[in-house]
C-alpha positions in Angstrom: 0.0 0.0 0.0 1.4 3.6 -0.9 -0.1 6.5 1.0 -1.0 9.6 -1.4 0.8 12.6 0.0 -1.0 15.0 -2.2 -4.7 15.1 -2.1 -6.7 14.5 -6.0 -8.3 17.8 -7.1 -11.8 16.6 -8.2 -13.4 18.2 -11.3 -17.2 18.1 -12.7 -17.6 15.1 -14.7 -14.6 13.3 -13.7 -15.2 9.2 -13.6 -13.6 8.3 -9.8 -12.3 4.6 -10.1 -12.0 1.8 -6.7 -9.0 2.2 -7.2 -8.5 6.4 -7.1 -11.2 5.9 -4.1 -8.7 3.5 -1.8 -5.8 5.6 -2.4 -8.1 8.9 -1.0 -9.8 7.5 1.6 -9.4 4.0 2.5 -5.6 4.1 2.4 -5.4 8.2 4.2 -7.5 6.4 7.0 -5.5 3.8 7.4 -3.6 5.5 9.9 -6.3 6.0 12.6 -6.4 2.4 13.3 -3.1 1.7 13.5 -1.1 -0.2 15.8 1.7 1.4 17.8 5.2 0.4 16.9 7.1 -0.8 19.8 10.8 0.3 19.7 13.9 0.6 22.1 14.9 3.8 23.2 19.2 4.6 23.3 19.4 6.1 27.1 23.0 7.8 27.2 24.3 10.1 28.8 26.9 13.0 27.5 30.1 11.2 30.1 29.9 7.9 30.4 27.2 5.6 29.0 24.4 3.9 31.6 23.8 0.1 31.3 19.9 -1.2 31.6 21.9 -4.5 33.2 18.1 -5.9 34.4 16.4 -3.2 33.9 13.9 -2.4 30.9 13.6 -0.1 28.4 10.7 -0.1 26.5 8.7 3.0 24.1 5.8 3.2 21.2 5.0 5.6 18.7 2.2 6.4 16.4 3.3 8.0 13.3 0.7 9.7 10.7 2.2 10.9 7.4 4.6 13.6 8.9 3.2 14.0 12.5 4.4 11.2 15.5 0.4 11.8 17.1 2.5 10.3 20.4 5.3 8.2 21.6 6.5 7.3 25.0 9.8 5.6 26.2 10.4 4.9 29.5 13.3 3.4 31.7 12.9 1.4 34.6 16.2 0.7 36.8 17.2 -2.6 38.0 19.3 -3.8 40.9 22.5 -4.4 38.3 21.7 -0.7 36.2 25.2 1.2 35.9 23.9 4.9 35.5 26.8 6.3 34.0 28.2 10.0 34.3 26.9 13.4 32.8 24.0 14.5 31.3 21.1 12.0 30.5 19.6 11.7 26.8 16.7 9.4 25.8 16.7 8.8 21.7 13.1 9.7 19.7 11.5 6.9 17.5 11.8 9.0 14.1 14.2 11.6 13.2 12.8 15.5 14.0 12.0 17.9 11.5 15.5 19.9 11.1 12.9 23.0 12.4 11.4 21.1 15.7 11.7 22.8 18.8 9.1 21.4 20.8 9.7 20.3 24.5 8.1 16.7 24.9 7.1 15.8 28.7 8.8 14.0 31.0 8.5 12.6 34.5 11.0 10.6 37.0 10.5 8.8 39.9 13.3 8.5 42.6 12.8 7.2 45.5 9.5 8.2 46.5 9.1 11.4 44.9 8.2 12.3 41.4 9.6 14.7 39.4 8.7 16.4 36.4 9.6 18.6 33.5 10.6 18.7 29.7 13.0 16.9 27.2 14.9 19.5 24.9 15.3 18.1 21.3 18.3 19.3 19.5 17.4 20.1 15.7 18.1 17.2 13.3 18.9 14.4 15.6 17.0 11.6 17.5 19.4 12.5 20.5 17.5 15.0 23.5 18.8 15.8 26.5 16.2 15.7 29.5 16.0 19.0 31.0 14.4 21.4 33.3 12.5 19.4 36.1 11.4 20.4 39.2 9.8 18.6 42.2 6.9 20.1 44.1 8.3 23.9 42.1 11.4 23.4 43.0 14.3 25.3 40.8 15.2 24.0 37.6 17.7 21.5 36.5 19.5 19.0 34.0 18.7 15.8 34.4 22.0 13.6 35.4 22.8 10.8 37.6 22.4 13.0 40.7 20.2 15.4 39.4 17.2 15.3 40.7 17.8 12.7 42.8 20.2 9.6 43.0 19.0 7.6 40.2 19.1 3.9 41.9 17.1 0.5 41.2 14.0 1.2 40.6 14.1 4.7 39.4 12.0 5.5 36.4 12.6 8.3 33.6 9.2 8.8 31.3 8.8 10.9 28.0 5.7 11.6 26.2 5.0 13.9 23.6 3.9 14.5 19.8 6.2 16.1 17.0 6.8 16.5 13.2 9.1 14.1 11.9 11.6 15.0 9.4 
């Protein structure tokens, strides 16, 4: 099945075939009722690298012509996680549009508390940096091994969100 990325023009008189009618409407729709597609985030980390160990990683995404309606990825610590050094990145599903800016949401539990914020997407790359959380408004901060909290077993890291794929 090919999807029709530009729309028929219809004109008085015209004969519309099955065929024409699938590829304008059966096909376009086909998206709605889609499955998700299950893939694996990359969690890294700007230093030195974390390691799932027996942990899981796990994300979806829905993708509709240009538009990812919503994906999700989320980390889940185990007892053997290594949680590397710097900065933590989670990766996207589908490449950004090279103009993309929008923050996706994300959420972390340590511990007992939950934290929440935004991912920042760098232009043209599947790679985004979690950034700017805060837990019950506290300040603002990059998400890292310490920050914030101790990432330890059982720690979660969530991201949501919808954007335009390149």
């Amino acid at each position: 099945m090919s999807l029709n990325t530009t729309p028929a023009t219809w004109v008085t008189g015209t004969v519309v075939t099955a065929a024409q009618l699938n590829l304008e409407v059966r096909d376009a729709l086909t998206g709605l009722q889609a499955a998700w597609t299950a893939y694996t985030p990359a969690w890294t980390a700007t230093t030195t690298n974390p390691t799932i160990g027996n942990g899981t990683i796990t994300g979806a995404y829905l993708q509709m012509g240009k538009t990812i309606v919503g994906m999700w990825a989320k980390v889940v610590a185990g007892s053997t996680t290594t949680f590397g050094s710097g900065f933590y990145s989670l990766s996207l599903p589908v490449a950004p549009h090279a103009n993309w800016a929008a923050p996706l949401l994300t959420r972390y539990k340590i511990g007992g508390t939950i934290f929440t914020g935004q991912v920042h997407a760098y232009s043209g790359s599947t790679a985004n940096q979690a950034a700017d959380v805060s837990a019950a408004g506290g300040a603002l901060a990059t998400v890292s091994t310490t920050v914030p909290g101790t990432f330890a077993s059982a720690s979660e890291l969530h991201m949501t969100g919808s954007y335009q794929a390149a």
